[in-house]
C-alpha positions in Angstrom: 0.0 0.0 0.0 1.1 3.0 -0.4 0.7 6.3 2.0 1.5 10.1 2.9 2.0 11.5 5.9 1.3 15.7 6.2 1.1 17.9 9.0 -0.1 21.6 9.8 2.9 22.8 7.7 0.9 21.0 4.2 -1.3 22.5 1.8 -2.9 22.0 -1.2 -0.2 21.6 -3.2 1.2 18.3 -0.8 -2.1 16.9 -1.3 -1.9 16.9 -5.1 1.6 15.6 -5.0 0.6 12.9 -2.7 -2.4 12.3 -5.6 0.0 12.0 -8.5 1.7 9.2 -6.6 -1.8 7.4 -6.1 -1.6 7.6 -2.8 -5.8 7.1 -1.6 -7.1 10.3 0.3 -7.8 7.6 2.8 -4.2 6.8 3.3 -3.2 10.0 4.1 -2.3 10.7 7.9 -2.0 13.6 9.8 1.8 13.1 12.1 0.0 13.1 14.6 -1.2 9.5 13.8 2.1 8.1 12.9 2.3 5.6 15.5 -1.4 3.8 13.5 0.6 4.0 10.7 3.8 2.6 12.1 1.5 -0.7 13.4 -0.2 -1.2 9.9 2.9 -1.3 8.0 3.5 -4.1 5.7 6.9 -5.0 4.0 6.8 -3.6 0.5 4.6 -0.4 1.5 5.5 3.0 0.5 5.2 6.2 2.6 5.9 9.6 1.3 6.4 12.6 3.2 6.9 16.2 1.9 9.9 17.0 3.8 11.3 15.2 7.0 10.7 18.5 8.9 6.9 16.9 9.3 8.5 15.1 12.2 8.0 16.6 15.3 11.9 15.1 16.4 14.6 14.1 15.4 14.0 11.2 17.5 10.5 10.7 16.3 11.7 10.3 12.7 14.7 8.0 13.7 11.7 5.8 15.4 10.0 5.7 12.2 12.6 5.1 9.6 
């Protein structure tokens, strides 16, 4: 599967990106949610993010990579 992750610092234009990518509106996540993601997560899924400032932490991205 493949998914985006966005936070308050997204607009319109992440949204589109995330589109041409075919990620499903219903795939993208809010940061804040990160850990739901991080427990669905399947070998061979994608997740694009905008820009790794997203993360709240260094440590927070760390975790998730």
């Amino acid at each position: 599967m493949t998914f985006g992750i966005i936070s308050h610092l997204d607009d319109s234009t992440t949204f589109e990106l995330f589109r041409s990518k075919r990620v499903p509106k219903e795939n993208i996540l809010h940061i804040n949610f990160i850990s739901n993601l991080v427990n669905t997560l399947n070998s061979g899924d994608m997740v694009y993010v905008v820009n790794v400032n997203r993360f709240f932490t260094v440590a927070q991205f760390l975790g998730f990579g």
